[in-house]
C-alpha positions in Angstrom: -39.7 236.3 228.7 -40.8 236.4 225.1 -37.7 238.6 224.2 -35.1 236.1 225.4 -36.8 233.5 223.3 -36.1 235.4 219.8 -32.6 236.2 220.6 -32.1 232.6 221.4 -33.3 231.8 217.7 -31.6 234.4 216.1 -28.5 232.8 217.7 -29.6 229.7 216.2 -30.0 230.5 212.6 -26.5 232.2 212.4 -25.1 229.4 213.7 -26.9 227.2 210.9 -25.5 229.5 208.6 -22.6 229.6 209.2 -22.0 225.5 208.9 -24.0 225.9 205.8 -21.3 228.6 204.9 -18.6 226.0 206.0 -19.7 222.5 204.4 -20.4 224.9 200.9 -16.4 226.2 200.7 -15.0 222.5 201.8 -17.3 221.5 198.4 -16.7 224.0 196.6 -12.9 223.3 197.3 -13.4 219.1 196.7 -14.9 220.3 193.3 -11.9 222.7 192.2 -9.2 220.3 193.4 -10.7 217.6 191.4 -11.2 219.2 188.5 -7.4 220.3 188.9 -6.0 217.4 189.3 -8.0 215.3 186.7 -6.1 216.6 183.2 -3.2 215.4 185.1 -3.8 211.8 186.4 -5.4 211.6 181.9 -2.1 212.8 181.2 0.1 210.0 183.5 -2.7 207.3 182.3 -1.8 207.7 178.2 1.4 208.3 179.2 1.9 204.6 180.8 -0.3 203.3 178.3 2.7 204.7 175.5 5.4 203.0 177.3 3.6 199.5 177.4 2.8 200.0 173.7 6.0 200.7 173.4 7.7 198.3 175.5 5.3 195.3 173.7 6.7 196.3 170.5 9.9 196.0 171.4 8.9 191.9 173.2 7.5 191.2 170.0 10.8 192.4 168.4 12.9 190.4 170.3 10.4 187.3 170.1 11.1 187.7 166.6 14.7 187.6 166.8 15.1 184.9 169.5 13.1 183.1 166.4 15.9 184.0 163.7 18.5 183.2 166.4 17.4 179.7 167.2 16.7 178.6 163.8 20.3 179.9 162.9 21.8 178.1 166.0 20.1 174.9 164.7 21.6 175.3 161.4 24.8 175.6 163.1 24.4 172.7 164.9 23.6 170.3 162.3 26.4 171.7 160.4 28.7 170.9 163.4 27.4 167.3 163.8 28.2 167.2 159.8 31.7 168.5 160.6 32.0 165.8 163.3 31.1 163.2 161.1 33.3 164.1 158.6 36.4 164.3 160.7 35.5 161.1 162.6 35.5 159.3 159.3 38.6 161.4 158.3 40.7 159.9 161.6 39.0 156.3 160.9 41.0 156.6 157.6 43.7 158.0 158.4 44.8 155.7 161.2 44.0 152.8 158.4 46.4 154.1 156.5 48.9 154.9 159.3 48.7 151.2 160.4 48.9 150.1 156.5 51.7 152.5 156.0 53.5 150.9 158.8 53.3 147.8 157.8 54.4 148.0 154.7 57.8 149.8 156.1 58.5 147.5 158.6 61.7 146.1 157.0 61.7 143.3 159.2 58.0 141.9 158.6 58.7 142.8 154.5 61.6 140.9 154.8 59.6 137.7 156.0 57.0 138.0 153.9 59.6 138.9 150.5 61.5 135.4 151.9 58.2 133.7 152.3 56.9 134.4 149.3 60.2 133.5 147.4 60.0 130.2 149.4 56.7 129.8 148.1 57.5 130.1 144.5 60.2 128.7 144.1 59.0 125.5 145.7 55.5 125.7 143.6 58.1 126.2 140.8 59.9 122.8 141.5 56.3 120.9 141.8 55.4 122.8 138.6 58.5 121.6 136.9 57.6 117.7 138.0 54.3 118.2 136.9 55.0 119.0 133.5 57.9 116.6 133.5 55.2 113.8 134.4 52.8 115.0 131.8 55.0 116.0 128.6 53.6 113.3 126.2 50.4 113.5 127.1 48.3 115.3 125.0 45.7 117.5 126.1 42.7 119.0 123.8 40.5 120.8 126.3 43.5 122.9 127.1 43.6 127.0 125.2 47.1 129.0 126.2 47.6 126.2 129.1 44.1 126.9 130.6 41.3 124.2 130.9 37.7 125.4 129.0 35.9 122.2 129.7 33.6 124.6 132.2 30.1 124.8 131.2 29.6 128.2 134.0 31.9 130.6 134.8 32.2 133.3 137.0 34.7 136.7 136.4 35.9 138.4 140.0 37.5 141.7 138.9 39.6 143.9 140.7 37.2 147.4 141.3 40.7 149.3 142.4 42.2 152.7 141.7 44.7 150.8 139.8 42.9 148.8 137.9 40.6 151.2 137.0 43.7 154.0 136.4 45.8 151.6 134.5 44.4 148.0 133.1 40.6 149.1 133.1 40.2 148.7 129.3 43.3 145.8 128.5 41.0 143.9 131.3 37.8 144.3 129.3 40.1 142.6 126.3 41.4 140.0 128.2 37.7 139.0 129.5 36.5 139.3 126.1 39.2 137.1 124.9 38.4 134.5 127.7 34.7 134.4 126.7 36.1 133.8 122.7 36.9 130.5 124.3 33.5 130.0 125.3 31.0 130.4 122.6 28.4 129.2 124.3 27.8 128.8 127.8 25.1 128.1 130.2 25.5 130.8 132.7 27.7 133.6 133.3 28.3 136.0 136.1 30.1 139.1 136.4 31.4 140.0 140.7 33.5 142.3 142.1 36.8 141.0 143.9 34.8 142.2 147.6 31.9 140.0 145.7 29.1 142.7 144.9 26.9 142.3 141.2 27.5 143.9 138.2 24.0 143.6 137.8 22.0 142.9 141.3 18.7 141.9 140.0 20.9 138.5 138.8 22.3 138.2 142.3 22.8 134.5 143.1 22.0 133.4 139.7 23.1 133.1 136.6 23.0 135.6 133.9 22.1 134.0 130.8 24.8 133.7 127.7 23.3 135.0 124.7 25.4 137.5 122.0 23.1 140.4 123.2 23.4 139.6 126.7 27.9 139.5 126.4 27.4 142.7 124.6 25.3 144.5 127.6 28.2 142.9 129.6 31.2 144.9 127.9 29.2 148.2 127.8 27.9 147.8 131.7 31.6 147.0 132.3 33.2 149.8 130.5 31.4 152.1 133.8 31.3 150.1 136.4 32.9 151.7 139.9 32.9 149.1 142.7 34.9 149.7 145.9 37.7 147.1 146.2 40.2 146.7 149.3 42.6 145.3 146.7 42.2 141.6 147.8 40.3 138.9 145.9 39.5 136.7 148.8 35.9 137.6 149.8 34.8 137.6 145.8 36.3 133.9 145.2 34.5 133.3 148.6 31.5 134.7 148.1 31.1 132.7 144.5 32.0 129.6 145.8 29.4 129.8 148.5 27.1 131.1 146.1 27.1 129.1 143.1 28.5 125.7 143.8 26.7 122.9 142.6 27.2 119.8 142.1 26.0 118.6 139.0 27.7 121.3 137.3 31.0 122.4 135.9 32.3 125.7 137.0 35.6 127.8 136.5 36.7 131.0 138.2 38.5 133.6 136.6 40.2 136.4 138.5 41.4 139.3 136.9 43.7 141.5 139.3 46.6 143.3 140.3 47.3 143.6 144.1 46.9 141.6 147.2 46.6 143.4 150.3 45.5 140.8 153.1 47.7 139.8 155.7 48.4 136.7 155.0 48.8 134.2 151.5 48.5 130.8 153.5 45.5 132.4 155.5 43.8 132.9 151.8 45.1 129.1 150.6 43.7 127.6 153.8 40.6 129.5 153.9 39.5 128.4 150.1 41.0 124.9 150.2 38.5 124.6 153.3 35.0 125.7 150.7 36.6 124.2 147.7 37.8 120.5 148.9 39.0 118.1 146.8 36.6 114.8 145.9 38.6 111.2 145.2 40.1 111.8 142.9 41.8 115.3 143.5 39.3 117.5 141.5 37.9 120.9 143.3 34.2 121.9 143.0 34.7 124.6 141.2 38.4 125.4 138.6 40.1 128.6 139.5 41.7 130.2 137.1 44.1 134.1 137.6 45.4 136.8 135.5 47.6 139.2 136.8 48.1 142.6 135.3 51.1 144.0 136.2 51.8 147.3 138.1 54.0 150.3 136.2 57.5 150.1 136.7 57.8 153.5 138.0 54.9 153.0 141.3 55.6 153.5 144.6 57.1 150.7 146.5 53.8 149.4 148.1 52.3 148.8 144.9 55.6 146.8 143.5 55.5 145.0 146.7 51.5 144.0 146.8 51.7 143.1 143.0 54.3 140.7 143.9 52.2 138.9 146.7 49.2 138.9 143.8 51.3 137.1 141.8 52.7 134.3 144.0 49.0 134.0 145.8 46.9 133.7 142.2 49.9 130.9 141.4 49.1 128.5 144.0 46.0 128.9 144.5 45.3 127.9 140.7 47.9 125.1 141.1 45.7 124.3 144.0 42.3 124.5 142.7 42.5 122.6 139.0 43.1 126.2 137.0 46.0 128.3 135.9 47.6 131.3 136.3 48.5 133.8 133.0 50.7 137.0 134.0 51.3 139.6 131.8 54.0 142.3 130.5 54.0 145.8 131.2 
């Protein structure tokens, strides 16, 4: 009985060994698989690690040029909305002169306005002719070269054109000097533009005062002065009206130009008879007074034709308004 017992243990302990044996190789071959395997998975780790360095450099590059790119496409932008601008402006001008150019070569609306104007003149020359008739033996002494100088302020409008400018620029500075000759002393003097801007703002709806040092800033301030001018003296003789009638004093207008350009002479007669009425006795707030410089002989035909209308608008409206109207040679 004793005998069966040992050989039943020594079954038992084989057995035992033999899992032992068993669980020992499957670690054994865990630990060499691992440590196999592990130089590997290192190797794919810094490898992916390489390729998002990589690949973050490159972001940061192309962040960096998306930067460039956008502030270049704003530059381009602006510069476009420039360009619009520009050639928005460019049209506005150009159909101007498209619908001035037109107008001007429309035989049929020159021809009324030529026949007009000849009309005009020739019937202001008939009441002229009367009027001196009626007045040859009287004797006038606040008269100098047929204009009155009985004014006590007076206001210059000057033509700021490209013709002017080009052409009369300095005989106009004579002439103005000559007209203030006439004056040697004055109470107030003001210098406008014919589209009624300052030749010196800070005086702007007052008088500058007459003084010899004062006339002689005038000249040399004149001898530079650039205004823009449409070529029409309307809104300057409007403008000064509005500005400086008074009253209780004596004031005369003197307009020294060489084109009209509005669209109408009776529109500008009607318009200043309308601000500078006539009291009881026939006398205008304010004497108006025009000298025409005349355009060369050899300039386009616009320019001969818009000297003309100067001419026969500045000599009614001085017949109309107390002054006098002095043209010159070429």
């Amino acid at each position: 009985m004793k005998k069966k017992r040992r050989e039943n243990e020594a079954f038992s302990i084989s057995f035992l060994d033999v899992i032992t044996c068993g669980f020992g190789a499957i670690i054994l071959l865990l630990m060499i698989a691992k440590t196999g395997d592990s130089p590997i998975l290192e190797s794919a780790v810094e490898s992916m690690h390489g390729i998002v360095r990589e690949l973050q450099v490159q972001l940061f590059e192309i962040r960096g040029e998306a930067r460039i790119l956008n502030r270049d496409l704003d530059a381009k932008h602006e510069q476009r909305s420039e360009w619009e601008q520009r050639v928005a402006r460019l049209q506005a001008e150009l159909a101007q002169e498209e619908l001035r150019y037109n107008s001007i070569r429309d035989d049929s609306a020159v021809g009324v306005i030529i026949k007009g104007e000849f009309e005009l003149a020739l019937q202001q020359l008939t009441e002229e002719m009367k009027r001196l008739l009626a007045q040859k033996d009287r004797v006038r002494t606040d008269l100098i070269g047929g204009i009155p100088v009985d004014s006590e302020y007076v206001i210059f409008i000057i033509d700021t054109s490209g013709s002017m400018v080009n052409y009369h620029w300095e005989n106009m500075i004579d002439q103005l000097i000559t007209t203030l000759d006439v004056y040697p002393r004055l109470k107030g003097i003001q210098i406008m533009s014919d589209m009624g801007d300052y030749l010196f703002s800070r005086y702007r709806r007052t008088w500058i005062p007459d003084t010899e040092g004062r006339r002689k800033v005038i000249i040399n301030t004149l001898r530079s002065w650039r205004a823009f001018s449409n070529s029409s003296p309307v809104e300057g003789i409007t403008r000064a009206i509005r500005a400086f009638y008074d009253p209780g004093k004596k004031i005369s207008i003197y307009v020294y130009g060489d084109e009209f350009t509005g669209p109408s002479i009776r529109e500008v007669l009607d318009t200043v008879e309308r601000i500078n009425p006539k009291d009881q006795d026939g006398n205008t707030r304010v004497r108006i007074h025009a000298v025409g410089f005349p355009v060369p002989s050899s300039a386009v035909e616009h320019f001969l034709l818009t000297n003309k209308r100067y001419a026969s608008l500045m000599r009614q409206l001085t017949h109309e308004n107390g002054g006098a109207y002095v043209g010159l040679n070429e």
